[in-house]
TORKOL-4160 file (C-alpha; in steps of 0.2 Angstrom, whole numbers, padded with zeros to 4 digits, m for minus):
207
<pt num="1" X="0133" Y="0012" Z="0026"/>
<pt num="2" X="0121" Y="0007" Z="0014"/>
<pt num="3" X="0099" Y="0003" Z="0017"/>
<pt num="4" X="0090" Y="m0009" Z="0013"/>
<pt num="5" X="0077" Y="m0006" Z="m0002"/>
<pt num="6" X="0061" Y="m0008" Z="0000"/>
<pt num="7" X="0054" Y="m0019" Z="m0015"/>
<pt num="8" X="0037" Y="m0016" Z="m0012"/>
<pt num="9" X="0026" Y="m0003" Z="m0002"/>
<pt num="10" X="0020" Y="m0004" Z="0016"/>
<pt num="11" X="0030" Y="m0018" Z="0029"/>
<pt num="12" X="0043" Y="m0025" Z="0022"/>
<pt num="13" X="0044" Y="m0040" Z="0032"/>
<pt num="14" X="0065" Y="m0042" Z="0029"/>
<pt num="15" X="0079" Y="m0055" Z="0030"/>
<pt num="16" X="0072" Y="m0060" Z="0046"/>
<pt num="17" X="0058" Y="m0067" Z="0038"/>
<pt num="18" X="0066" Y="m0072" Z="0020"/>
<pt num="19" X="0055" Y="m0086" Z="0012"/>
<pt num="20" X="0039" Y="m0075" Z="0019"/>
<pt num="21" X="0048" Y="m0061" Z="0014"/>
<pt num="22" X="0051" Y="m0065" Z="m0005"/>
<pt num="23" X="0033" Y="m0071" Z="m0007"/>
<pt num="24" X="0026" Y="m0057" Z="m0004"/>
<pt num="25" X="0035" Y="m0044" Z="m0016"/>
<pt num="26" X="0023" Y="m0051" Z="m0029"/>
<pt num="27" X="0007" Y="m0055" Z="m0016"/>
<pt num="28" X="0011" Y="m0037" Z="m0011"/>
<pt num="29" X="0008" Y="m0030" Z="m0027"/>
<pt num="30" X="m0006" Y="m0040" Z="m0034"/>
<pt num="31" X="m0016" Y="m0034" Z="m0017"/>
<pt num="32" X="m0010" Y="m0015" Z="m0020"/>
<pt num="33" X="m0017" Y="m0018" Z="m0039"/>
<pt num="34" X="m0034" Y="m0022" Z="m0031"/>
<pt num="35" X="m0033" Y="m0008" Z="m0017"/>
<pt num="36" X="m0033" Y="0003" Z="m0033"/>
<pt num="37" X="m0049" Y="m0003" Z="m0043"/>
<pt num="38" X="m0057" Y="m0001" Z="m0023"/>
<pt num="39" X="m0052" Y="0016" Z="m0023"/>
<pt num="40" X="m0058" Y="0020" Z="m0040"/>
<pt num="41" X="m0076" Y="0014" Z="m0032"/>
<pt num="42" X="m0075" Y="0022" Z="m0016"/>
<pt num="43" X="m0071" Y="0039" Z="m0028"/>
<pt num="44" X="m0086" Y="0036" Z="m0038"/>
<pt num="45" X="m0098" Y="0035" Z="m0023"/>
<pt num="46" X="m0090" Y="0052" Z="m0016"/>
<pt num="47" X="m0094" Y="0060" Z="m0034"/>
<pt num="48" X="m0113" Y="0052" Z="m0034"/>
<pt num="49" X="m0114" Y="0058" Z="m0012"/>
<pt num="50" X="m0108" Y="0075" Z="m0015"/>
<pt num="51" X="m0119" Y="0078" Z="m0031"/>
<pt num="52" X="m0135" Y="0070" Z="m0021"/>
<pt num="53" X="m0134" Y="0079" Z="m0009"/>
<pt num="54" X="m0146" Y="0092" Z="m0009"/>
<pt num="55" X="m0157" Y="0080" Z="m0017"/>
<pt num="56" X="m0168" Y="0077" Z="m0001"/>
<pt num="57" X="m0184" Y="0076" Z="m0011"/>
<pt num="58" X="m0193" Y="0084" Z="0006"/>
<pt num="59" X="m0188" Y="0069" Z="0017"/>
<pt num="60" X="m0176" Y="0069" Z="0031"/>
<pt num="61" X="m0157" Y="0079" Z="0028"/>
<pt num="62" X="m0142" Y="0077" Z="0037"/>
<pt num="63" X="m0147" Y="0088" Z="0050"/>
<pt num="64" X="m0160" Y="0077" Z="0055"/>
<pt num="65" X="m0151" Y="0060" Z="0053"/>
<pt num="66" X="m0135" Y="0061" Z="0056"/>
<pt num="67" X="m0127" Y="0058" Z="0075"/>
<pt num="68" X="m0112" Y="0068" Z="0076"/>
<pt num="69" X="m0106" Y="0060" Z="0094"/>
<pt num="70" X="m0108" Y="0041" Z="0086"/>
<pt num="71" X="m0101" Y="0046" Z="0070"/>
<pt num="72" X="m0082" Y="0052" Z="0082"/>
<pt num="73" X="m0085" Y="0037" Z="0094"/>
<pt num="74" X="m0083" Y="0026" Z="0076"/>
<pt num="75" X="m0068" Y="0037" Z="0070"/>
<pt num="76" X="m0059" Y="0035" Z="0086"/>
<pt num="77" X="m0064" Y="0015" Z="0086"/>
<pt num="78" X="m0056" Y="0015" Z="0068"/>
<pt num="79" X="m0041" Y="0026" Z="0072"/>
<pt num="80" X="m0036" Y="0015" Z="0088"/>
<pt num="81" X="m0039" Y="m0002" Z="0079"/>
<pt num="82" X="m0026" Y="0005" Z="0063"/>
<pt num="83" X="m0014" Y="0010" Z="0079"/>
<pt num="84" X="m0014" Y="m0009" Z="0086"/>
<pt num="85" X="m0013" Y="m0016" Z="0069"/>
<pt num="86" X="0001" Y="m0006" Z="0069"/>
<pt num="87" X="0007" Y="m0013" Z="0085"/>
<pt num="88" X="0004" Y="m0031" Z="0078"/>
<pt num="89" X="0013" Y="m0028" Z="0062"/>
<pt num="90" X="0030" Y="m0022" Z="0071"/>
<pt num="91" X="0026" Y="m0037" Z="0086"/>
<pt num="92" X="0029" Y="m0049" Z="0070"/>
<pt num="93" X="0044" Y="m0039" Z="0060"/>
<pt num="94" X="0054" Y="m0036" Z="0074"/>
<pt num="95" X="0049" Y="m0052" Z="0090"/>
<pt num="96" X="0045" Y="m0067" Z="0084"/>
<pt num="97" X="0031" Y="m0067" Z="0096"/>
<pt num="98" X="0017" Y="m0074" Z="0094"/>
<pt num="99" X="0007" Y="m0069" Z="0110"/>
<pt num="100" X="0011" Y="m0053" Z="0109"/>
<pt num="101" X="0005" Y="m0052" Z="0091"/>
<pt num="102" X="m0012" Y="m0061" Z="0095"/>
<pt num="103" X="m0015" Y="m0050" Z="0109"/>
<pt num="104" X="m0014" Y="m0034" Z="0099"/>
<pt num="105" X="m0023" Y="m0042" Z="0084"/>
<pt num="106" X="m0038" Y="m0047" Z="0095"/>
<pt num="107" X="m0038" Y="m0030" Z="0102"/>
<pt num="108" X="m0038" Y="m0025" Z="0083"/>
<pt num="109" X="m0054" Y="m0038" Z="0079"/>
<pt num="110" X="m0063" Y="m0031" Z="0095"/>
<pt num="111" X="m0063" Y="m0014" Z="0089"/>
<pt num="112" X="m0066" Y="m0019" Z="0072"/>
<pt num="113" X="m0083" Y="m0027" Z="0078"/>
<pt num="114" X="m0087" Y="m0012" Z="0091"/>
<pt num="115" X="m0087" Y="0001" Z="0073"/>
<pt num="116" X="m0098" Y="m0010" Z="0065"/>
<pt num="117" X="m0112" Y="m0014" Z="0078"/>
<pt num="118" X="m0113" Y="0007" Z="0083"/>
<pt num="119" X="m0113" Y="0010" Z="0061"/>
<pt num="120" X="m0128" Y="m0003" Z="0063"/>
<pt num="121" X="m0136" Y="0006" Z="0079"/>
<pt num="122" X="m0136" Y="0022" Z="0066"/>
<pt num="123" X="m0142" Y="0015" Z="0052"/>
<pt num="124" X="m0158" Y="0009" Z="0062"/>
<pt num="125" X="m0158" Y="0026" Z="0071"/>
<pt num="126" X="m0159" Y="0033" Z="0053"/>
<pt num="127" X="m0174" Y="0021" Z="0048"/>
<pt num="128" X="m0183" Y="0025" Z="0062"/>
<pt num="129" X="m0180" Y="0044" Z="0058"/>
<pt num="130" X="m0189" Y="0038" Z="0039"/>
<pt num="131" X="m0169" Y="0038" Z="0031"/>
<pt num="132" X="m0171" Y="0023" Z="0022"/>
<pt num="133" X="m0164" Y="0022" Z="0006"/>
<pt num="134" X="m0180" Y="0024" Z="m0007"/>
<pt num="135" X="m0185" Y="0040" Z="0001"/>
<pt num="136" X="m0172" Y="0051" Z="m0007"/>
<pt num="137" X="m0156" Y="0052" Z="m0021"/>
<pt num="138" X="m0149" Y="0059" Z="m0007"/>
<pt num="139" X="m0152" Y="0045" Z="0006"/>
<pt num="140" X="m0150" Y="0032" Z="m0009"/>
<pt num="141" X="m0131" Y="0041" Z="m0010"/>
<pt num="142" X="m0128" Y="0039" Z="0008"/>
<pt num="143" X="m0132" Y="0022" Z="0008"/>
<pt num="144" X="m0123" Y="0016" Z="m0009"/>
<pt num="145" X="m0106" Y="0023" Z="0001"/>
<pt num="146" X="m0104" Y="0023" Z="0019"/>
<pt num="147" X="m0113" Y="0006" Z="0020"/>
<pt num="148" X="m0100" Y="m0002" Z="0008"/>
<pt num="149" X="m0088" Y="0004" Z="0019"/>
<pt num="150" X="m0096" Y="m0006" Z="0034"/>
<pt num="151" X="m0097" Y="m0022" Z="0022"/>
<pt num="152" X="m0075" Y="m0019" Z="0020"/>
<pt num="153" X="m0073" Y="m0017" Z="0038"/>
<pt num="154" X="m0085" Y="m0035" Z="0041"/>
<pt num="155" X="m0075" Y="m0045" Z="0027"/>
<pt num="156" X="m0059" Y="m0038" Z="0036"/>
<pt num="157" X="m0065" Y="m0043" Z="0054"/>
<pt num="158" X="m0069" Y="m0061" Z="0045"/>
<pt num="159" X="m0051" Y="m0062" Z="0038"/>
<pt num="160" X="m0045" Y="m0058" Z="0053"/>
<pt num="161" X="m0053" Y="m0072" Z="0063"/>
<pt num="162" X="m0047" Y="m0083" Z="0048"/>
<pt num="163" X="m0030" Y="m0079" Z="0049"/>
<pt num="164" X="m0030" Y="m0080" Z="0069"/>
<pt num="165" X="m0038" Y="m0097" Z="0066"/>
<pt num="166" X="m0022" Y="m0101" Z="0055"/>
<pt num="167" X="m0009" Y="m0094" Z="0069"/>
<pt num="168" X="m0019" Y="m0105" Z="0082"/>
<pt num="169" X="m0016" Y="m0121" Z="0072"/>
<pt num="170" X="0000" Y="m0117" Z="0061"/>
<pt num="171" X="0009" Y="m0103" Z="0071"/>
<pt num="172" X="0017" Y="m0091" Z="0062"/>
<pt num="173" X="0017" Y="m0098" Z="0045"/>
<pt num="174" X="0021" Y="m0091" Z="0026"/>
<pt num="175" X="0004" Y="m0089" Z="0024"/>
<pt num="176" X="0001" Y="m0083" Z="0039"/>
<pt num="177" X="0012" Y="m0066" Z="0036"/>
<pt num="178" X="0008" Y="m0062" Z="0019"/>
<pt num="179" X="m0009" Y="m0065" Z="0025"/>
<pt num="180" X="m0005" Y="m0050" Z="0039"/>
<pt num="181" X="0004" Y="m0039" Z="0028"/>
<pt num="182" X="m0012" Y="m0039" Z="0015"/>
<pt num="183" X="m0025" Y="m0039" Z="0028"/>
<pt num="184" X="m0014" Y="m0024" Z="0035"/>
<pt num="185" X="m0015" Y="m0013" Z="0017"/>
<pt num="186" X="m0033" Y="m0019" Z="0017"/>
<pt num="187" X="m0035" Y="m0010" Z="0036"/>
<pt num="188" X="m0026" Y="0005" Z="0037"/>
<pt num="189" X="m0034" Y="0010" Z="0017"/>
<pt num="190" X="m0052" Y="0007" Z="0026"/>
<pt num="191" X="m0045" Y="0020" Z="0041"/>
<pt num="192" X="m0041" Y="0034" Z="0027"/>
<pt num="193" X="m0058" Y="0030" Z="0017"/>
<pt num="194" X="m0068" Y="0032" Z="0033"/>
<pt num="195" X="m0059" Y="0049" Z="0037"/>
<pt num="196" X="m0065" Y="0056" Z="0020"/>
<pt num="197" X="m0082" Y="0049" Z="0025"/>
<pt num="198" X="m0081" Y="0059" Z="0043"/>
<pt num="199" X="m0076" Y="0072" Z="0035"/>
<pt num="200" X="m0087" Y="0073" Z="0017"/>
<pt num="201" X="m0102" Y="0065" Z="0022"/>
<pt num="202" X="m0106" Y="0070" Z="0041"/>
<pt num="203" X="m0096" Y="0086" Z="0044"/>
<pt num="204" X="m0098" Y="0092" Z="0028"/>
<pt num="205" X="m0117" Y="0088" Z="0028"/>
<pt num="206" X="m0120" Y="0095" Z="0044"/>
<pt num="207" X="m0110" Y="0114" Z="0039"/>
């Protein structure tokens, strides 16, 4: 007994799904093209973070800025929301349900927008502390990197209210999946950029 090949990385969608299917081995890649120049950027700002980082010019370090409770209550926010996008690809593969597909991508959404609002809370908590960007290379660092990663996770909530916009009015479409299936590379690569961020830029600033 033979298995099916997979034709392009990450969930592939199979015959159940065939026109969707088939438009997304090319959609697929494109997006995994464009993941790649992301990753190229997200490197670059670890280089410049891990090379500033001594580079406190007198002002506050991470010792002083950084919240290390906040910083695992986001991890575990992120972590959990990649789990129910997981739940929400395998609800459209394998049911064919569409309640139980928006029920798991709201959850997804609602975690999404509970990261960003505690990253914000730090970032003013930081201000007030005198972590602004200007003060330092160091602080200028922090805020080229993990910031941008806040900017992802926001165009990705939007997309995803987009795309629950398009199941409310065209159910579950073509667009509609390969929408999912993108937005899903798109979600889970921003999970794995934020653990090097936990791990690089808190726990390793704070050892």
């Amino acid at each position: 007994m033979t298995t099916p090949t997979s034709r392009y990385p990450g969930l592939n969608l199979g015959k159940g799904h065939a026109e969707a299917d088939n438009a997304c081995e090319e959609l697929v890649f494109g997006f995994w093209v464009f993941m790649m120049s992301d990753l190229i950027l997200f490197g670059l700002l670890f280089g410049i973070y891990v090379t500033m980082l001594g580079a406190t010019a007198g002002g506050p370090g991470p010792h002083e800025l950084f919240e290390m409770k906040s910083a695992f209550i986001e991890t575990m926010l992120l972590l959990t929301s990649s789990f129910t996008f997981g739940m929400a690809s395998l609800a459209l593969k394998y049911r064919h349900d569409k309640g139980r597909l928006v029920a798991w991508l709201v959850v997804t959404l609602l975690l999404g927008l509970a990261f960003i609002a505690l990253e914000l809370h730090d970032f003013s908590s930081m201000a007030s502390k005198g972590g602004v960007p200007s003060r330092s290379g160091f602080l200028s660092a922090f805020f080229g990197l993990v910031p941008l990663h806040g900017l992802h996770v926001t165009v990705a909530c939007l997309w995803l209210v987009a795309l629950l916009a398009q199941i409310a009015i065209y159910g579950l479409d073509k667009g509609v999946k390969t929408g999912l299936i993108r937005l899903g590379i798109l979600w889970h690569f921003l999970d794995i950029v934020w653990i090097g961020i936990f791990s690089l830029v808190y726990l390793g600033g704070l050892t």
